[in-house]
FIBABA-990963 format. One record per residue (C-alpha): residue number from 0; residue in three letters; y negated, x negated, z. Coordinates in pm, 1 decimal, decimal comma, always signed. Each point is the difference from the previous one (the first is absolute). Layout:
<rs>
[NUM; 'ALA'; [Y; X; Z]]
...
</rs>
This chain:
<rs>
[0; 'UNK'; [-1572,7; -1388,2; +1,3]]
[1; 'UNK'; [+70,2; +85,9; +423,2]]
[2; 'UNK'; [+315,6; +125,0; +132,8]]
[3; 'UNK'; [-151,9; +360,3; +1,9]]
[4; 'UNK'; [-119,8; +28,9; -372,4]]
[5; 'UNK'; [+366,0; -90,6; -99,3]]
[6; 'UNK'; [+86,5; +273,3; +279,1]]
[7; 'UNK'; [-268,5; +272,5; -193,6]]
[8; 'UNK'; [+135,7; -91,7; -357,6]]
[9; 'UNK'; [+184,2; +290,1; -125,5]]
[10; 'UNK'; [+297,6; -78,8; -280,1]]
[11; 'UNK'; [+191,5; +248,5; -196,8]]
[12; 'UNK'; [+385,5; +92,5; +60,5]]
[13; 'UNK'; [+76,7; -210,9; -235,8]]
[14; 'UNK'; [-150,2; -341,5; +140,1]]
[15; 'UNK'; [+129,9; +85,0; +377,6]]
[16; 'UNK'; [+324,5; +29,7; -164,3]]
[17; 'UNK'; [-45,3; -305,5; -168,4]]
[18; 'UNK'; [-152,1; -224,1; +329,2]]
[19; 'UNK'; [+127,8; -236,4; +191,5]]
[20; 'UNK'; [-85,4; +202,6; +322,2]]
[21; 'UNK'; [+357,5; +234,2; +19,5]]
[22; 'UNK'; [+364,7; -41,9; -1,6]]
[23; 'UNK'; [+194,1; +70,7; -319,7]]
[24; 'UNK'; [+125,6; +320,5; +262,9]]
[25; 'UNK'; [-370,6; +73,4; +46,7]]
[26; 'UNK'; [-93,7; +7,2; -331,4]]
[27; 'UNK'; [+257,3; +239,2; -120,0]]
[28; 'UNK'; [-126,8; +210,2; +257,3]]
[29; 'UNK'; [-335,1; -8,9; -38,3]]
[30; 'UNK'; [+73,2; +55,7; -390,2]]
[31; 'UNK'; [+112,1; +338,7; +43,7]]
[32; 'UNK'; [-261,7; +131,2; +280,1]]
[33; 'UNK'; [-319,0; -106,0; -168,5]]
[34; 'UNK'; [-161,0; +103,6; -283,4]]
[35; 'UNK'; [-91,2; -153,7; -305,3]]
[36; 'UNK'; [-307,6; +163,0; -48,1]]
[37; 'UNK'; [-160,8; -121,4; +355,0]]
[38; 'UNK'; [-129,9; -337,4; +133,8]]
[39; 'UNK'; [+89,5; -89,2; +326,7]]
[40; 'UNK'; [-106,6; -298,8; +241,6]]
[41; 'UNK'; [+322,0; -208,7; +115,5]]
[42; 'UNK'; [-58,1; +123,5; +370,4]]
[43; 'UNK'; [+14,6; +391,2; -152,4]]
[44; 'UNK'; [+316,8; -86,3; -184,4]]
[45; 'UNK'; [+129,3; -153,0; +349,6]]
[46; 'UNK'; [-82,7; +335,9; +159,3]]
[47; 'UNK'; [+174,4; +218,0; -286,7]]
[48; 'UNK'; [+302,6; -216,1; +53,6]]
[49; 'UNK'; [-9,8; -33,2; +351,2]]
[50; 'UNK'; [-7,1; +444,4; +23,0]]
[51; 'UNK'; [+256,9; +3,0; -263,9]]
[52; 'UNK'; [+254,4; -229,2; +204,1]]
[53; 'UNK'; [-84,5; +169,8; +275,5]]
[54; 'UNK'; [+77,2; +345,2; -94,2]]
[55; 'UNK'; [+246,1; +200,8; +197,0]]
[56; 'UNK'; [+360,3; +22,7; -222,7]]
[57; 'UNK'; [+100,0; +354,1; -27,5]]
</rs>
């Protein structure tokens, strides 16, 4: 298995929760903004994290 099929893979909240791939911090985070019932690749749970962090604080 390449680099990119890894990439395509998609895992459940659960398992990205669960990876070595984010911070205990991360994690938490990334808990509460995705949803169980979805799959997401590990770059498309970088991007929902990344526009989460970087949300303006009202």
């Amino acid at each position: 298995m390449n680099t990119n099929e890894v990439s395509d893979t998609a895992f459940s909240t659960k398992q990205i929760v669960n990876s070595l791939h984010f911070s205990p911090g991360e994690k938490d985070v990334l808990n509460v903004i995705l949803l169980e019932d979805q799959s997401y690749t590990l770059e498309e749970a970088r991007e929902q994290l990344k526009s989460f962090l970087n949300k303006e604080v009202i």
